[in-house]
N, C-alpha and C positions, 0 to 999 in steps of 0.2 A: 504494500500500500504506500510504504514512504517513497518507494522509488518512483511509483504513477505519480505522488504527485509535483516529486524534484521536477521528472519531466516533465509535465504540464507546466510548471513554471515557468525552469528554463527555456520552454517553445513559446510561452506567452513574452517573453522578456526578451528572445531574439525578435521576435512579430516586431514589439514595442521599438525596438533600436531600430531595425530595418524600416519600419514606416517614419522614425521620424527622420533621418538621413540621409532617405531616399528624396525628399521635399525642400531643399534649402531654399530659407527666401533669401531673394535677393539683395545686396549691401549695397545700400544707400548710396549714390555716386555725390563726388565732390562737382561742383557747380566748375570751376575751372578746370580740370582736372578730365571731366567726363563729357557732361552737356554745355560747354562752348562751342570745345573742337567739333561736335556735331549741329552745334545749331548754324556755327563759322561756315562750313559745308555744304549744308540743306538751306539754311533762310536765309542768311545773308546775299545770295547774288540778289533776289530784289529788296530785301528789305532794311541793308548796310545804308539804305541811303534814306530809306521812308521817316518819316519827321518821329516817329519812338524811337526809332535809333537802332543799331545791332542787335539783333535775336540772340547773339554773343557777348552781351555787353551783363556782366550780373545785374545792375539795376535795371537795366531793361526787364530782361527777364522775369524778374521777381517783383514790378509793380504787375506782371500778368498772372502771378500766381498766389492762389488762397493756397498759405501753405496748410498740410495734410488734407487739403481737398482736390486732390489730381481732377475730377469732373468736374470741378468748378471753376477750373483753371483755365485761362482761355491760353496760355501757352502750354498747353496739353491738349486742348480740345479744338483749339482754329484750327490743326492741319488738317480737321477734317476735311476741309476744303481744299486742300492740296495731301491726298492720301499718302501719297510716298515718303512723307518727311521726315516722318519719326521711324516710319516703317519696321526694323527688327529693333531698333533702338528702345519703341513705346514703352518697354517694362522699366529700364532705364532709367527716362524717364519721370515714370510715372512714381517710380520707388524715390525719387528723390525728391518730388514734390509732397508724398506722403512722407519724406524724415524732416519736413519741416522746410526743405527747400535752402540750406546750407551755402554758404559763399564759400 
């Protein structure tokens, strides 16, 4: 009996390790660091010159963002309008607007 239930532990405890390590979230990207060199890239050939100013610029950036509110963020949610922008980037991101949105 003692040994059924070692083993059921032990297989509930590898279960436990393997589902949480299989799932890592994502690490909060630095604002310079991470999302310039891609906003430098993606938004800036039109909008380095538009009257907000560089998509690369942190202050730019972060008067468009409710930080920990990535959907309410209109520098998260305007590329809807141009799909391609954030494209594999979106998680990115999205995780750095949810860590508070960091310079």
């Amino acid at each position: 009996m003692k040994r059924g239930l070692i083993a059921c532990a032990a297989c509930v405890g590898l279960a436990a390790c393997s589902e949480t390590s299989s799932t890592p979230s994502p690490e909060p990207a630095g604002f310079a660091d991470r999302i310039a060199p891609l906003a430098a890239e993606r938004c800036d050939g039109c909008h380095a010159t538009a009257p907000g100013g560089s998509m690369a610029a942190y202050r730019t950036a972060r008067s468009l963002v409710t930080p920990g509110k990535p959907d309410e963020s209109l520098y998260y949610t305007l590329p809807a309008r141009h799909p391609a922008v954030w494209g594999d980037a979106a998680g990115l991101v999205r995780a750095w607007i949810e860590a508070g949105a960091p310079e």
